[in-house]
N, CA, C and O atoms as a printed pandas DataFrame, in Angstrom:
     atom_number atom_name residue_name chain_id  residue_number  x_coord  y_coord  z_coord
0              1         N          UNK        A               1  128.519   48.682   17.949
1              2        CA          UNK        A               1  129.758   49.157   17.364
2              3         C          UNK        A               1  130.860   48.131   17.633
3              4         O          UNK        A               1  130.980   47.500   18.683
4              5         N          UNK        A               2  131.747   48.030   16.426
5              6        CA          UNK        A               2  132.862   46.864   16.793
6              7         C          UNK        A               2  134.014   47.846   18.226
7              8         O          UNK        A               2  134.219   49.018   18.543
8              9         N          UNK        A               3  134.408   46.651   18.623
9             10        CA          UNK        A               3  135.108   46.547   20.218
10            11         C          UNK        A               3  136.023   47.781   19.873
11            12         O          UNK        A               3  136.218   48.760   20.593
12            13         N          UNK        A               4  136.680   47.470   18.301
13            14        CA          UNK        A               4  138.008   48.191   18.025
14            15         C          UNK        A               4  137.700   49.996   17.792
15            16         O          UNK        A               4  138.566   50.869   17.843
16            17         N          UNK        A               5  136.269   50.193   17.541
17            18        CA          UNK        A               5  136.008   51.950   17.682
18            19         C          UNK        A               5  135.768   52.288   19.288
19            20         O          UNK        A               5  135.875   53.485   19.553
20            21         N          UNK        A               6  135.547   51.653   20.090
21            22        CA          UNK        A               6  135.768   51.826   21.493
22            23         C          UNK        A               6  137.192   52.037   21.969
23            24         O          UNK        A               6  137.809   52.966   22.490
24            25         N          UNK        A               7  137.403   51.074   21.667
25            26        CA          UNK        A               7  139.091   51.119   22.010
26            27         C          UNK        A               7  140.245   52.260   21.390
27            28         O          UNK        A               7  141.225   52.714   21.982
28            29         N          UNK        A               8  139.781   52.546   20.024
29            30        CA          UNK        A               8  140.513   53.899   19.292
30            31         C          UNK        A               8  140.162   55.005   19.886
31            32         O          UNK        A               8  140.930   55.956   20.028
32            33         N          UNK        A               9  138.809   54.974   20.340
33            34        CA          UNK        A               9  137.633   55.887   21.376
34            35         C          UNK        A               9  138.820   56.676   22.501
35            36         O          UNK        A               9  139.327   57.781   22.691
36            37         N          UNK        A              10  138.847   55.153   23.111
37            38        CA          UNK        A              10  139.408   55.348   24.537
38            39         C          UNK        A              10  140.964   55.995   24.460
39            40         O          UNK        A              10  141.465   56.843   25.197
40            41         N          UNK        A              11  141.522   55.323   23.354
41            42        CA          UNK        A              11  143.133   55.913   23.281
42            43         C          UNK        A              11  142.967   57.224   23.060
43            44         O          UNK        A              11  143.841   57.912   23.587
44            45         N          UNK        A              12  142.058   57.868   22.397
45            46        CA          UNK        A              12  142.243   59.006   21.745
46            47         C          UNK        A              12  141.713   60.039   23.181
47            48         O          UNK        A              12  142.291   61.120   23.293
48            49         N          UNK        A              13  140.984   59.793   23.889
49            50        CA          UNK        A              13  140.505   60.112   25.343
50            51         C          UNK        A              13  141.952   60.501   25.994
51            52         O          UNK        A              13  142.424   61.526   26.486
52            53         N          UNK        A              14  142.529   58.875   25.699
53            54        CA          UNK        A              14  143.926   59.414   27.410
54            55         C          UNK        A              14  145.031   60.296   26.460
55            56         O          UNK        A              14  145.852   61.020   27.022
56            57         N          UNK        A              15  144.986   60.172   24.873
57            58        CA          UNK        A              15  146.039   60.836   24.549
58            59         C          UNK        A              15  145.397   62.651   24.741
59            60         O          UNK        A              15  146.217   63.566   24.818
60            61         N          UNK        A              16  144.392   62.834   24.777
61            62        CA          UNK        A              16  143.817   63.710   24.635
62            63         C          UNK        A              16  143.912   64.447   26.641
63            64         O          UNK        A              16  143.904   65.641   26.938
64            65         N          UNK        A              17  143.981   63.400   27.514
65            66        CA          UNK        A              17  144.348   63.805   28.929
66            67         C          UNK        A              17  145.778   63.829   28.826
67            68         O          UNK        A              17  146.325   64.257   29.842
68            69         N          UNK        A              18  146.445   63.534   28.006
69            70        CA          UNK        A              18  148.200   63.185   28.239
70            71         C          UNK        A              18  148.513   64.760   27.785
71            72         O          UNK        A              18  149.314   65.581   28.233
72            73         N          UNK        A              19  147.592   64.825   26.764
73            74        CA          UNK        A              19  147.856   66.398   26.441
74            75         C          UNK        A              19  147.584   67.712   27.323
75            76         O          UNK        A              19  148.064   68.842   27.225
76            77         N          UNK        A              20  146.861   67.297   28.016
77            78        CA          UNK        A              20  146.052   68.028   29.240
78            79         C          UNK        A              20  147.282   68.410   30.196
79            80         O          UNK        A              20  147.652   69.467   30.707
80            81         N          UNK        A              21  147.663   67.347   30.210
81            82        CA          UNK        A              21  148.979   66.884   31.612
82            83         C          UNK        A              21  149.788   67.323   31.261
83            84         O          UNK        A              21  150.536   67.547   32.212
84            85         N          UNK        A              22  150.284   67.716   30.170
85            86        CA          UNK        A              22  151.801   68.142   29.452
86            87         C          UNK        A              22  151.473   69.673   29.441
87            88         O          UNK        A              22  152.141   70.333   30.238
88            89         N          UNK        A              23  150.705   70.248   28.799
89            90        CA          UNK        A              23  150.098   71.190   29.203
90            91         C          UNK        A              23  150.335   72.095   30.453
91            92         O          UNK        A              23  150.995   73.135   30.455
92            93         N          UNK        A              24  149.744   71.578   31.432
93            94        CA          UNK        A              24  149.701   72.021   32.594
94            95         C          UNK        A              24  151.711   71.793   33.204
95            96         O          UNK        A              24  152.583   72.536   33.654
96            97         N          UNK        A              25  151.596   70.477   32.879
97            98        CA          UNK        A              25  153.298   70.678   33.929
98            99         C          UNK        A              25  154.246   71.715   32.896
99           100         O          UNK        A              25  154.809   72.626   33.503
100          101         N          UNK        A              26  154.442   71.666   31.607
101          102        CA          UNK        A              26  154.996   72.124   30.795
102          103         C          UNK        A              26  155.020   73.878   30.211
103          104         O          UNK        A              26  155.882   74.597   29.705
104          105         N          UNK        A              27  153.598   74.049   30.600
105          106        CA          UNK        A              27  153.183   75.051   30.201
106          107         C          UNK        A              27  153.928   76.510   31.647
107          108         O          UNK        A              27  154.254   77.683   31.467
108          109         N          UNK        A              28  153.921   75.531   33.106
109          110        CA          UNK        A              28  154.677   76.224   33.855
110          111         C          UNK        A              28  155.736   76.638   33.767
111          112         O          UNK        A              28  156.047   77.828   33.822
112          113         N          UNK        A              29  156.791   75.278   33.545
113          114        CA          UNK        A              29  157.988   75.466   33.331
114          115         C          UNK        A              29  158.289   76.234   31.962
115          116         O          UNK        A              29  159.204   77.034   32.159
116          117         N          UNK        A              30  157.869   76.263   30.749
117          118        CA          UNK        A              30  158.039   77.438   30.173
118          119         C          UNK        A              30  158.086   78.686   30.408
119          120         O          UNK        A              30  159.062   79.351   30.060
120          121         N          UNK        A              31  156.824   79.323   31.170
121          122        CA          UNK        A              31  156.863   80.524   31.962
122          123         C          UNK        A              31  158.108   80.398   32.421
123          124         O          UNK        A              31  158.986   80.859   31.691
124          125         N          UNK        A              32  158.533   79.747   33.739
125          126        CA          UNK        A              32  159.851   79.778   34.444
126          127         C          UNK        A              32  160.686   80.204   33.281
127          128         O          UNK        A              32  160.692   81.402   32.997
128          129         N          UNK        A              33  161.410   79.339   32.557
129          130        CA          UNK        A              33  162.333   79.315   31.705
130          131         C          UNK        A              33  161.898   80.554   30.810
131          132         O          UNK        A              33  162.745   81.431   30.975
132          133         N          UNK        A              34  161.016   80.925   30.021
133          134        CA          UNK        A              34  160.589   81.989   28.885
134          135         C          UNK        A              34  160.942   83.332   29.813
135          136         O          UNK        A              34  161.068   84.391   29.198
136          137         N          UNK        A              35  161.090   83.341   31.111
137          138        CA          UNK        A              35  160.721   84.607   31.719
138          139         C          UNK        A              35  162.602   84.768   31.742
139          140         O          UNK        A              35  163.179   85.781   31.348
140          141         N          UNK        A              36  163.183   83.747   32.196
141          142        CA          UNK        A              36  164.589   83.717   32.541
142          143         C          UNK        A              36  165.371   83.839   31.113
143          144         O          UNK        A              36  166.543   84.179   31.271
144          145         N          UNK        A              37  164.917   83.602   29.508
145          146        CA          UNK        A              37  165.566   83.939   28.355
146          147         C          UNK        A              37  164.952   85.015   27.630
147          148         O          UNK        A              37  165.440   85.391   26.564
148          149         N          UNK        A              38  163.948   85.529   28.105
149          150        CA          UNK        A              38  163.531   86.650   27.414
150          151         C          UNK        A              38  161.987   86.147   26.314
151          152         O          UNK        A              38  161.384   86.782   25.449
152          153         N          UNK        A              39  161.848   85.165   26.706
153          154        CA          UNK        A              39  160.522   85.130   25.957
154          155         C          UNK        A              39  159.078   85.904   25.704
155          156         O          UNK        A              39  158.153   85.303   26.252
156          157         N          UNK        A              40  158.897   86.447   25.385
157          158        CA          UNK        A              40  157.806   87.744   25.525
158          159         C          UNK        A              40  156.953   86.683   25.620
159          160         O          UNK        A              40  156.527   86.770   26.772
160          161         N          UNK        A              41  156.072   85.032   24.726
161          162        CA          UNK        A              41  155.027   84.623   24.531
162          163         C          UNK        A              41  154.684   84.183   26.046
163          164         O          UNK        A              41  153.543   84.346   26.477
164          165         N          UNK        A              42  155.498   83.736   26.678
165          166        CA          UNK        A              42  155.152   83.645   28.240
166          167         C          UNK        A              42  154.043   84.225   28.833
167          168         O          UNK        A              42  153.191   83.607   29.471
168          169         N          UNK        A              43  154.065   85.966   28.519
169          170        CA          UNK        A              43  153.575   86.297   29.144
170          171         C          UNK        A              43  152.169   86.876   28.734
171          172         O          UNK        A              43  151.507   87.804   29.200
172          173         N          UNK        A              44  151.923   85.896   27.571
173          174        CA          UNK        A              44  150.498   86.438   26.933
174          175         C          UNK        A              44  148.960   86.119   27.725
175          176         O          UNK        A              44  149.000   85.147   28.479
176          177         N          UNK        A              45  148.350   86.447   27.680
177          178        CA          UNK        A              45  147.303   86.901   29.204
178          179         C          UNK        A              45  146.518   85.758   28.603
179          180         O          UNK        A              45  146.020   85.302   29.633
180          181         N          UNK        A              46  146.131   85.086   27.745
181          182        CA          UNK        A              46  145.017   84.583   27.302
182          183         C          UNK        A              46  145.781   82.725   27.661
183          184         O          UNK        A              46  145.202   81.794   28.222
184          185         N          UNK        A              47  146.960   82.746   27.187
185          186        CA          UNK        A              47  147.591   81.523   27.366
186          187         C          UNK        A              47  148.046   81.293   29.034
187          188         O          UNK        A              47  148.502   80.171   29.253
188          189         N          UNK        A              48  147.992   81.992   29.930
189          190        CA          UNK        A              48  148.115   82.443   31.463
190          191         C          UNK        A              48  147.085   82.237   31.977
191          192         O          UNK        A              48  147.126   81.536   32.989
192          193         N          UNK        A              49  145.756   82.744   31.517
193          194        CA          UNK        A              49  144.577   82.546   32.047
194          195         C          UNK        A              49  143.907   81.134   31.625
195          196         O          UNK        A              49  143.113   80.560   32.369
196          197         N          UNK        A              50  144.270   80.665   30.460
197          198        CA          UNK        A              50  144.071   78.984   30.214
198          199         C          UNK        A              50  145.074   77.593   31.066
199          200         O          UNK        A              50  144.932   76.409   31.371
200          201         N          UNK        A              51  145.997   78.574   31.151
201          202        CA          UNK        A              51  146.801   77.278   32.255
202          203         C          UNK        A              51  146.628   77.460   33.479
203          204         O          UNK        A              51  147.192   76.776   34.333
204          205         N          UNK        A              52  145.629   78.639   33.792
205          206        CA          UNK        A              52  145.822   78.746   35.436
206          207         C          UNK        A              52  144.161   78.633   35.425
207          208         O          UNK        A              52  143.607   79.166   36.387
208          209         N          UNK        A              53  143.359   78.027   34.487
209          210        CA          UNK        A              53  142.003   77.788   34.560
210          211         C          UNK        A              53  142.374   76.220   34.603
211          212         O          UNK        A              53  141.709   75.602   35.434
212          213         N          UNK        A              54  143.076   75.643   34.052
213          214        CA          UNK        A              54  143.643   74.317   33.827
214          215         C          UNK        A              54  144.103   73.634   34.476
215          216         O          UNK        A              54  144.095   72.421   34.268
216          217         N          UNK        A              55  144.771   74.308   35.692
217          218        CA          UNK        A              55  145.227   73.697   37.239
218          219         C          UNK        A              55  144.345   73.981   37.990
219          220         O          UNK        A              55  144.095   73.154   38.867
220          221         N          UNK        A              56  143.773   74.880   37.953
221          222        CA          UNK        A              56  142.127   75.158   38.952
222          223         C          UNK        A              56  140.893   74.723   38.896
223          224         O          UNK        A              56  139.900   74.859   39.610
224          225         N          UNK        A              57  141.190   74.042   37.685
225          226        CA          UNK        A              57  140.183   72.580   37.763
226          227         C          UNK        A              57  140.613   71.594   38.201
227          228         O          UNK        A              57  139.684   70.908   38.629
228          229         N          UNK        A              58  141.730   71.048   38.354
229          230        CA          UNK        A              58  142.593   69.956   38.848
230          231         C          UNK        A              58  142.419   70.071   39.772
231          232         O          UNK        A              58  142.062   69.047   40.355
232          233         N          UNK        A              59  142.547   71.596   40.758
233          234        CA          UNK        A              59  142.445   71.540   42.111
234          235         C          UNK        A              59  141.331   70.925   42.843
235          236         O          UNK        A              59  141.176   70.140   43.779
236          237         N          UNK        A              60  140.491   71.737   41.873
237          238        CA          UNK        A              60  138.445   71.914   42.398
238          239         C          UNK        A              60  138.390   70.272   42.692
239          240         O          UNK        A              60  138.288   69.716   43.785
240          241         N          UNK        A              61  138.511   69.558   41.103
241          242        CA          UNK        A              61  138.032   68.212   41.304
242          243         C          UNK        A              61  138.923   67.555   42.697
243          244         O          UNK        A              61  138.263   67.090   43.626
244          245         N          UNK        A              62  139.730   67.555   42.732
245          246        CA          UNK        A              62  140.345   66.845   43.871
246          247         C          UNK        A              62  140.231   67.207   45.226
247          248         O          UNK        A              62  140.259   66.486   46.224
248          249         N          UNK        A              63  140.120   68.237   45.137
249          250        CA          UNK        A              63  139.750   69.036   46.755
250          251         C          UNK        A              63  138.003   68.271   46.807
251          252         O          UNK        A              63  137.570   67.996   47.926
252          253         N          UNK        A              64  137.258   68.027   45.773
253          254        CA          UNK        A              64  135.729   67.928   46.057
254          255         C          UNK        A              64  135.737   66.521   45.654
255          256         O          UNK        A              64  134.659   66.008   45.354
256          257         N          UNK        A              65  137.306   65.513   45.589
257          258        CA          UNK        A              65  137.383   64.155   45.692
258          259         C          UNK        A              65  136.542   63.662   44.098
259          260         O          UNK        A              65  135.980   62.579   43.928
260          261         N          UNK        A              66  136.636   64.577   43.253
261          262        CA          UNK        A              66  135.724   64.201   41.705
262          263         C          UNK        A              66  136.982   63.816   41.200
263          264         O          UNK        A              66  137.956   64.553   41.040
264          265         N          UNK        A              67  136.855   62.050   40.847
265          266        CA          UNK        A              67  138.058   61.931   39.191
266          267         C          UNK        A              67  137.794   62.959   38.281
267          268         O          UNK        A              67  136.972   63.870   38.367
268          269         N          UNK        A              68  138.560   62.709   37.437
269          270        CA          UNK        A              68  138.606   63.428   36.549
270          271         C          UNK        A              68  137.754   63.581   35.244
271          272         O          UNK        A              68  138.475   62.810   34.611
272          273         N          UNK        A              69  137.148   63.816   34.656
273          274        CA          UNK        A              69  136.292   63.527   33.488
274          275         C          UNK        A              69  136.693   62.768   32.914
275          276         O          UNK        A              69  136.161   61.663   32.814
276          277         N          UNK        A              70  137.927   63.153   32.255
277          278        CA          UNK        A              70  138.498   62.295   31.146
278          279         C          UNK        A              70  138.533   60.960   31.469
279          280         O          UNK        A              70  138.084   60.139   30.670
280          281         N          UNK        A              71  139.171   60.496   32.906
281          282        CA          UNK        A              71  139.495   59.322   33.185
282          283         C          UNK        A              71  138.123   58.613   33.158
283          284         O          UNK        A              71  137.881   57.494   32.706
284          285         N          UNK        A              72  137.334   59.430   33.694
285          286        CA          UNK        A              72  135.914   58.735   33.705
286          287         C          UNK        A              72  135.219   58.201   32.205
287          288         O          UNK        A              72  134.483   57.226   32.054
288          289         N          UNK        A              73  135.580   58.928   31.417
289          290        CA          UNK        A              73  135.008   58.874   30.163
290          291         C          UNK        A              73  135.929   57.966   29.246
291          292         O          UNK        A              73  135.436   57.396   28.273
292          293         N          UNK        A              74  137.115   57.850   29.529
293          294        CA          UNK        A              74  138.132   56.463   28.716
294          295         C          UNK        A              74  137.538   54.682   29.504
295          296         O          UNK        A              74  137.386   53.560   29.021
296          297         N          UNK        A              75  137.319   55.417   31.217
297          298        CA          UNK        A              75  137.195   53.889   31.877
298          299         C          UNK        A              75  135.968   53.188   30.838
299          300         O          UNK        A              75  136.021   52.141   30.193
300          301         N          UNK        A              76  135.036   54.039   30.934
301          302        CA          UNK        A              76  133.426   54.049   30.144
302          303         C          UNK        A              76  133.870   53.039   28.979
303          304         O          UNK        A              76  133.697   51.820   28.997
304          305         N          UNK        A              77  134.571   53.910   27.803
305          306        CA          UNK        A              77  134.743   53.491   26.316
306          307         C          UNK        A              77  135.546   51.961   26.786
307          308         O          UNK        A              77  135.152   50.942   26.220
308          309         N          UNK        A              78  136.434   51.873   27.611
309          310        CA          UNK        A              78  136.921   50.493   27.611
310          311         C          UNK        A              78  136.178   49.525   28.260
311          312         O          UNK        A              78  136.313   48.326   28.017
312          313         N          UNK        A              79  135.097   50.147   29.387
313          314        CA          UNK        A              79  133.992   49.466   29.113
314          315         C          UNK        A              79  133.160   48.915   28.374
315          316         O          UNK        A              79  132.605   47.896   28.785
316          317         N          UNK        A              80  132.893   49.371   27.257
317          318        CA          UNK        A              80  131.859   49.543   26.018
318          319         C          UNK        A              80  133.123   48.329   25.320
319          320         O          UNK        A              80  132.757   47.278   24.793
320          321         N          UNK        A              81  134.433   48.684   25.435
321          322        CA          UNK        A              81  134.892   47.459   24.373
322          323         C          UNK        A              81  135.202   46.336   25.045
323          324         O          UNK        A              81  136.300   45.827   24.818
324          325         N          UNK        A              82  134.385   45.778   25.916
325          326        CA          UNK        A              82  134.409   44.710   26.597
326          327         C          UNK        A              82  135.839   44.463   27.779
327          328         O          UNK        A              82  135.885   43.710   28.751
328          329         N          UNK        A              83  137.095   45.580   27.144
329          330        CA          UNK        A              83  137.840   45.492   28.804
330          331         C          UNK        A              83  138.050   45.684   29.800
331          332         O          UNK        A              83  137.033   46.126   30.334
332          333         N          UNK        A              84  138.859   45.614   30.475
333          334        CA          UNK        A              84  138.880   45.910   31.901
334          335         C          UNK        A              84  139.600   47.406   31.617
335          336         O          UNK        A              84  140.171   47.781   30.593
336          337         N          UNK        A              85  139.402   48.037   32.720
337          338        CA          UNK        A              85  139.781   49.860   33.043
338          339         C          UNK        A              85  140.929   50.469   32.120
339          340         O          UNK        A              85  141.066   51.493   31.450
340          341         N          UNK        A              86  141.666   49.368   32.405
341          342        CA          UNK        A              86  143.332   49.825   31.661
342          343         C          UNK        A              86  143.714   48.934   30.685
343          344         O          UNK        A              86  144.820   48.888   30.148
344          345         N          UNK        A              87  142.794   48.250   30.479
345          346        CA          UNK        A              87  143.447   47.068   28.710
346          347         C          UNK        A              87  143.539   48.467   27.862
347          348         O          UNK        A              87  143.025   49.577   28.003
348          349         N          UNK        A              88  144.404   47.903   26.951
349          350        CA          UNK        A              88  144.087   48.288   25.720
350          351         C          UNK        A              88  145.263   48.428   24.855
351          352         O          UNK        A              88  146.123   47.551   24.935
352          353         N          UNK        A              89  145.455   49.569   23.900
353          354        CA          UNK        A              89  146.830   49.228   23.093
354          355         C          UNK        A              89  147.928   49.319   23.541
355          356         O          UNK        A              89  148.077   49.382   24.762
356          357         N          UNK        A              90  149.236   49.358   22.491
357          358        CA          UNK        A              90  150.240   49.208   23.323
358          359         C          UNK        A              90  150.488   50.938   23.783
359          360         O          UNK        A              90  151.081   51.399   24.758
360          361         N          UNK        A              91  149.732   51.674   22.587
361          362        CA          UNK        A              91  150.426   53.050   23.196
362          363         C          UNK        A              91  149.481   53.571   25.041
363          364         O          UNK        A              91  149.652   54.447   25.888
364          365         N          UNK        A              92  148.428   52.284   24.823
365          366        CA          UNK        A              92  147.315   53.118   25.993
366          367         C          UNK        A              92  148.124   52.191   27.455
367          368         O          UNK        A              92  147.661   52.341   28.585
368          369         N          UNK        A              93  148.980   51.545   27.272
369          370        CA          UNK        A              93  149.319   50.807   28.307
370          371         C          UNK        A              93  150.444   51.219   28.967
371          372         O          UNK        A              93  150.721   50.959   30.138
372          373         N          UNK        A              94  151.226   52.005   28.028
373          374        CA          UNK        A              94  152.527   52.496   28.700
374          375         C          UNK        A              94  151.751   54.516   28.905
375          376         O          UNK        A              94  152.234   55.551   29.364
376          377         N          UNK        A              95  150.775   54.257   28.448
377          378        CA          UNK        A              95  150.474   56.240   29.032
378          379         C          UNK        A              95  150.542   55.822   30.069
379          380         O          UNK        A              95  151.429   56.052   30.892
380          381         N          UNK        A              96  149.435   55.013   30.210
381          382        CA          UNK        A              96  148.194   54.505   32.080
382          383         C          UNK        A              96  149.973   54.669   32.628
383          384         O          UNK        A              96  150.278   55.759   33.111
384          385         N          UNK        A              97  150.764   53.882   32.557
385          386        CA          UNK        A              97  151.903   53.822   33.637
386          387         C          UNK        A              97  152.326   54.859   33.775
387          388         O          UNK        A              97  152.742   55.119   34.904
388          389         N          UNK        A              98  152.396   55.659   32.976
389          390        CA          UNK        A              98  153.091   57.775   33.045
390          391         C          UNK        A              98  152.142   58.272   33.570
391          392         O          UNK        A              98  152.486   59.022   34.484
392          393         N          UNK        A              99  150.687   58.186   33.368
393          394        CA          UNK        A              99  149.945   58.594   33.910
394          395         C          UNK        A              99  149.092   58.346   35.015
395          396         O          UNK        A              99  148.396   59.258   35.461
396          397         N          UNK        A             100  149.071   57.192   35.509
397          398        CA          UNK        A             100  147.919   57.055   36.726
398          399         C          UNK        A             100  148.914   56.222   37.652
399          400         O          UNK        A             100  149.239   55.118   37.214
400          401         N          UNK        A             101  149.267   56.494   38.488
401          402        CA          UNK        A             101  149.703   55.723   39.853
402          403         C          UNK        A             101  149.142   55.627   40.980
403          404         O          UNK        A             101  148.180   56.365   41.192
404          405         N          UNK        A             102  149.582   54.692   42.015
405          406        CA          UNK        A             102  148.539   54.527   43.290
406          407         C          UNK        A             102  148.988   55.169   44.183
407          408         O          UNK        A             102  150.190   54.914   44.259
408          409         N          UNK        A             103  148.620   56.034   45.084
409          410        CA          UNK        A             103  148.964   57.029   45.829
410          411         C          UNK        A             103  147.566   57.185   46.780
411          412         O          UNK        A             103  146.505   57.099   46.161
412          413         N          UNK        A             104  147.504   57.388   48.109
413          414        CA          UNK        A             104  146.647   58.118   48.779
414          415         C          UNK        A             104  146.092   59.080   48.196
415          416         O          UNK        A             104  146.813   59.893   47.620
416          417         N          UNK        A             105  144.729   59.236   48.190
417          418        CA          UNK        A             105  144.357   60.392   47.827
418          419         C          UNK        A             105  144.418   61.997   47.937
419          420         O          UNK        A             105  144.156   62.928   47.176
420          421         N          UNK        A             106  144.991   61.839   49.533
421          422        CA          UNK        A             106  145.449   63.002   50.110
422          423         C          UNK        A             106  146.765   63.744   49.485
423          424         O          UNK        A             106  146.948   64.957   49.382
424          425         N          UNK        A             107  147.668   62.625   49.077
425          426        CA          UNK        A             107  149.221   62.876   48.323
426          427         C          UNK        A             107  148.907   63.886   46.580
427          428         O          UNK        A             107  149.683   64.779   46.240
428          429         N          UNK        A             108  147.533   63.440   45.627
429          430        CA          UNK        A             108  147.212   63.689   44.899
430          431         C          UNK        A             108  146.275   65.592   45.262
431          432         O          UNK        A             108  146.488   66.647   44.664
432          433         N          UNK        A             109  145.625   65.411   46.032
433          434        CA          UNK        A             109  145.322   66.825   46.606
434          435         C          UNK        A             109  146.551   67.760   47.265
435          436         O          UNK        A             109  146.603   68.990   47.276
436          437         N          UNK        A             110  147.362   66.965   47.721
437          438        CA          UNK        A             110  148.731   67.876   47.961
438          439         C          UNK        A             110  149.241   68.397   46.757
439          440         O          UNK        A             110  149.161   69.612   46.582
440          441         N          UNK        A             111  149.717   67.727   45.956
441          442        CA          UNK        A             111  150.312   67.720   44.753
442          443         C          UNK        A             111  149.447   68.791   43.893
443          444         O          UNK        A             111  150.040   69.839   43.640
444          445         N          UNK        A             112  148.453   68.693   43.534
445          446        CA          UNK        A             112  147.572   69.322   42.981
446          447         C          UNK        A             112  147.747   70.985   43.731
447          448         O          UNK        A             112  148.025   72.006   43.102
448          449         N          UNK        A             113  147.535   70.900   44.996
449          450        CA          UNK        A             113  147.357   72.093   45.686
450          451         C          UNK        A             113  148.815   72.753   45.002
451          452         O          UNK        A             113  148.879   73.491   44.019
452          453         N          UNK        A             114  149.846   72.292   45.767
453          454        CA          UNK        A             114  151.118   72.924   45.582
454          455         C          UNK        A             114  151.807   73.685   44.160
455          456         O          UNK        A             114  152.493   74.654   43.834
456          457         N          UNK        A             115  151.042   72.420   43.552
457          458        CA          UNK        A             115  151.294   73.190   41.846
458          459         C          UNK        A             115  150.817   74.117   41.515
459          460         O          UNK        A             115  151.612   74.993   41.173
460          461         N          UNK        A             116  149.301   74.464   41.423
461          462        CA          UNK        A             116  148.284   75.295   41.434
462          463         C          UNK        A             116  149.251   76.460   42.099
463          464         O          UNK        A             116  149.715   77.357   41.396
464          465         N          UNK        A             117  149.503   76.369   43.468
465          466        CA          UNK        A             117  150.657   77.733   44.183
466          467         C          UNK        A             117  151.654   78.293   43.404
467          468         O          UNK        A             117  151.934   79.481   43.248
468          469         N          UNK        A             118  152.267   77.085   42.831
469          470        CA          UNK        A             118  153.478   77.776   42.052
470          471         C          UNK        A             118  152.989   78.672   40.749
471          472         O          UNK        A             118  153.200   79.816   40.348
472          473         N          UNK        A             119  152.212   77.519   40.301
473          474        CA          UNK        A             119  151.110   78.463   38.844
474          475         C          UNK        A             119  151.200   80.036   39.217
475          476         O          UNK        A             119  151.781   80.876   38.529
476          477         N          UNK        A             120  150.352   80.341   40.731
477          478        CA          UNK        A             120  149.929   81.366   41.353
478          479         C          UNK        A             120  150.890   82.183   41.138
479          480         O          UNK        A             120  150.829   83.200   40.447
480          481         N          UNK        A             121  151.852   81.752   41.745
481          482        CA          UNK        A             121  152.760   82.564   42.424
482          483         C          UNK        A             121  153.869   82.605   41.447
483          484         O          UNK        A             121  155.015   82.571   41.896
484          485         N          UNK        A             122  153.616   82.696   39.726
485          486        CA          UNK        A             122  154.187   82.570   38.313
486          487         C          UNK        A             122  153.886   83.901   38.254
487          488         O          UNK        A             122  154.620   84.885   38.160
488          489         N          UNK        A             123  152.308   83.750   38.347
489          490        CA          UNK        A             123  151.505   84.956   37.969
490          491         C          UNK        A             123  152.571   86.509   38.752
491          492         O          UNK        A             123  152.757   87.576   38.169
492          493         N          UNK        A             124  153.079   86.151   40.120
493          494        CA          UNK        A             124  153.155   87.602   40.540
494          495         C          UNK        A             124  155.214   87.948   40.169
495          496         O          UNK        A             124  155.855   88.988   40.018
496          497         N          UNK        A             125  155.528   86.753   40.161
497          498        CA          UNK        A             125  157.217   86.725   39.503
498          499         C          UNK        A             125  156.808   86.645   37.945
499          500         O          UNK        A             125  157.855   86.011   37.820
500          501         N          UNK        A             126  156.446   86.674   37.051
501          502        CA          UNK        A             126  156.114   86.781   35.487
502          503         C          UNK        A             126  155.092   87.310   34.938
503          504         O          UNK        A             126  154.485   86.675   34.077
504          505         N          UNK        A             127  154.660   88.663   35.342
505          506        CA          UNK        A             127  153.329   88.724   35.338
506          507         C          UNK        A             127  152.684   89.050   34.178
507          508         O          UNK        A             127  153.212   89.967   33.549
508          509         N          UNK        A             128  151.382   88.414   33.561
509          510        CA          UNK        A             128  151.233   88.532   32.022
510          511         C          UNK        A             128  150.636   89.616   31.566
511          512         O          UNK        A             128  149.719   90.236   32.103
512          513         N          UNK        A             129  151.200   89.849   30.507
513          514        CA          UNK        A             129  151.017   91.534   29.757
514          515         C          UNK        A             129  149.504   91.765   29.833
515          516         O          UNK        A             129  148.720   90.822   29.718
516          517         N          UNK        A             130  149.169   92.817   29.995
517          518        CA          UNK        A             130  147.809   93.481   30.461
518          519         C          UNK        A             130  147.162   93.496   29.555
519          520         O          UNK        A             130  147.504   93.979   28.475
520          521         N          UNK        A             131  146.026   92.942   29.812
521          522        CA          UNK        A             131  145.167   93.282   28.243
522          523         C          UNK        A             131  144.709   93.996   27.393
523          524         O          UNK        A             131  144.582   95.076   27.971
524          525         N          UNK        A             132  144.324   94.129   26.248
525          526        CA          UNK        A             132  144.814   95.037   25.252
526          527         C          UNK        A             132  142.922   96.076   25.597
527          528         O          UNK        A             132  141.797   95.601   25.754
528          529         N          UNK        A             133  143.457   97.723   25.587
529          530        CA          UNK        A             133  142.585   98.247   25.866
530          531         C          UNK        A             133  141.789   99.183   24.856
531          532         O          UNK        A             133  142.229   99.761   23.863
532          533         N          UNK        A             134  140.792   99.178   25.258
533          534        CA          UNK        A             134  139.512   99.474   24.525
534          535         C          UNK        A             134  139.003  100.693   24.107
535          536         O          UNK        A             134  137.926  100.742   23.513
């Protein structure tokens, strides 16, 4: 396969983790904010139980020291197009900098942990509408 379907491969990978990431930080702070203006969608059980499945994988992998899939699976494709980990376009060069920094690993399991808490502890200050019964 030419270098350049690897490389579209790989962008479409981290834009596809960038979405992951926005998600998760974004998807909190809505709750916060949706709960404080009256937003009813906040508190829909199915979109609650996907962002708090979504940080509890973040946790798992890092507590059990596993990268991340995704990252694993973009390093791969920029493998396959002959570059190094983080070449690539201009939009894949300024994510990597929003997205991956060097930090102890321990700082990244903190971080992870603490968020995951707040997620938690969304759940018992916003708590999402009960599911619909049978």
């Amino acid at each position: 396969m030419p270098t350049g379907f690897w490389h579209a491969a790989a962008d479409a990978i981290l834009l596809l983790h960038l979405l992951f990431v926005l998600f998760v930080i974004i998807g909190l702070l809505a709750v916060w904010l949706g709960h404080l203006i009256g937003w009813q969608w906040v508190r829909h059980r199915r979109f609650r139980q996907l962002h708090l499945l979504a940080i509890g994988v973040v946790v798992a992998q890092a507590w059990l020291g596993q990268l991340c899939p995704l990252t694993v699976l973009e390093q791969w494709l920029r493998q396959q197009a002959g570059a190094g980990q983080f070449d690539g376009s201009f939009l894949a060069h300024y994510l990597h900098q929003w997205l991956f920094f060097q930090a102890p690993w321990w700082v990244f399991v903190l971080a992870y942990t603490l968020f995951a808490l707040a997620v938690l502890l969304s759940w018992w200050w916003v708590p999402p509408n009960p599911g619909r019964k049978r």
